[in-house]
N, C-alpha and C positions, 0 to 999 in steps of 0.2 A: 149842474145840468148844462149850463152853457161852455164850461171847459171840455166836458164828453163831447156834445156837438164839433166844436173846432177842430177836435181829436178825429172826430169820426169824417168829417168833411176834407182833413189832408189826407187820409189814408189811399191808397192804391189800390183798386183788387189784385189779387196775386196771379187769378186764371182772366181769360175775355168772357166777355158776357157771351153766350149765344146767339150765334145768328138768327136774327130778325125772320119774320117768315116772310118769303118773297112775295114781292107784290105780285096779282092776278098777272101780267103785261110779261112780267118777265119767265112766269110758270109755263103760259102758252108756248114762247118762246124754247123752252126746255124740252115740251114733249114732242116739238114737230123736230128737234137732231134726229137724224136716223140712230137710230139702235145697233151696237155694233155686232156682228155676223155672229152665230154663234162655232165657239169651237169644236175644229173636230172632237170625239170623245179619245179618251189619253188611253193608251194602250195598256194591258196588265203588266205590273209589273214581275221582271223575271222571277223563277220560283228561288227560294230563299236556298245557299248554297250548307249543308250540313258541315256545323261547327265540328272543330277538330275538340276529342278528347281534352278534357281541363285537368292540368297536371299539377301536381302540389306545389302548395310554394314554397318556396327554399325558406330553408330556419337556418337562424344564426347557429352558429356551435354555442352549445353551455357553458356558460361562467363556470361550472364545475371540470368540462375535459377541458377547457382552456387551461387551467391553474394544474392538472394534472401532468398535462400535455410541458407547461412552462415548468415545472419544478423537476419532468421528467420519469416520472411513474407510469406516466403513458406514451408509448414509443410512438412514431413518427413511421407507417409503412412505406412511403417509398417518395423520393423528391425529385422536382425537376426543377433546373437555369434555365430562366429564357432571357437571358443577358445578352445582348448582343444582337438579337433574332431579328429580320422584319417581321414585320406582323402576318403577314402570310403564311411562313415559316414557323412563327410563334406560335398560331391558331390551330395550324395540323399538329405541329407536335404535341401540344395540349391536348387535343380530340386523341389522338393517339394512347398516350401517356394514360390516361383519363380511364378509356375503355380498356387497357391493357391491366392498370392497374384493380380495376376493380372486375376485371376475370381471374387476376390470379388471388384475390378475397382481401386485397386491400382495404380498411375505414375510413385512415384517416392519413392524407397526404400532403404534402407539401409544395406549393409553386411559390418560385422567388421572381418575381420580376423585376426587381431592383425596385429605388426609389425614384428614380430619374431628376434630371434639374431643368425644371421651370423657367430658374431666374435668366430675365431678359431674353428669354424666346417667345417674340410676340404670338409666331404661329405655333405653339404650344404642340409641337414634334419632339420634344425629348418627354420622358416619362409615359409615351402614351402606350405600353405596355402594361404602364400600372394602372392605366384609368381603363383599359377596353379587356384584360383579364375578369375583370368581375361582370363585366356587358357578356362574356361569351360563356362564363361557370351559368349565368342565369339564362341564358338562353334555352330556345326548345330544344335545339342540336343538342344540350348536354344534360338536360331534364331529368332522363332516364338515368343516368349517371349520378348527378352530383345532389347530395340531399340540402348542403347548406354549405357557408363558406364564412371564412370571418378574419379580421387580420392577426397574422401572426404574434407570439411574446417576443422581447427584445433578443433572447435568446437564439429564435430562428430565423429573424431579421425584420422583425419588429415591422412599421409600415412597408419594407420594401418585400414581402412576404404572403402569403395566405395558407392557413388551414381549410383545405377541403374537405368536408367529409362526404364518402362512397355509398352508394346506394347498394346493399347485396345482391349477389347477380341474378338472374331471374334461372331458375332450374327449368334444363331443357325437359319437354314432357316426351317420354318416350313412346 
């Protein structure tokens, strides 16, 4: 019993005790501060603006058309370079390409964007074709278009590459 006590008497509490109730002297003191004004009441808030259409999310291409696509049973409709492009340049021609191909009833296409080289560019300006092509196949801009996208087999240029696959075109109503 006397080894608990010594145990329990170095201990620390972990939170503070609560504050004491103030004395009478210092309460009075409390309620004669003026009260501060009250505020204006807060205006309503603007009316909420209607969310745009929620559009599907992209699916990767199937481990099965990949392996079809890579051994070549399944053809390749139609490809584009963007070797060399700014990205300005890269981006229209892509929208272009994109909606063109899948008017004339394209699946499944091919963009190359190369692999670019990284090494010792602190500002990471080479390759950035490879990294902002998959930012714009997902965008809303290209939603209607593109179903899903995934990287290419070694055969079509392996990382510096992507299989897109096409959305079918929407049939005009007459």
């Amino acid at each position: 019993m006397a080894l608990w006590q010594s145990v329990t008497r170095s201990v620390k509490p972990l939170r503070r005790k609560p504050p004491a109730k103030a004395k009478p002297a210092e309460e009075a003191q409390a309620t004669k501060t003026p009260a501060k004004p009250a505020s204006a009441p807060r205006p309503a808030a603007p009316p909420a603006k209607p969310k745009p259409p929620r559009l599907p999310a992209l699916a990767p291409i199937d481990r099965r058309t990949l392996n079809h696509v890579n051994r070549g049973t399944v053809a390749i409709d139609a490809r584009i370079d963007l070797h060399g492009m700014t990205q300005a340049r890269a981006h229209d021609r892509l929208i272009d390409f994109l909606r063109g191909a899948q008017a004339s009833g394209a699946r499944l296409v091919l963009v190359v964007t190369g692999k670019g080289n990284n090494g010792g560019d602190s500002e990471g300006t080479r390759g950035i074709l490879r990294r902002l092509v998959p930012i714009w196949l997902a965008s809303h801009e290209l939603r209607s278009v593109v179903v899903g996208f995934d990287e290419a087999g070694r055969a079509h240029g392996g990382a510096g590459a992507l299989l897109v696959r096409l959305r079918r075109p929407q049939r005009q109503s007459r």
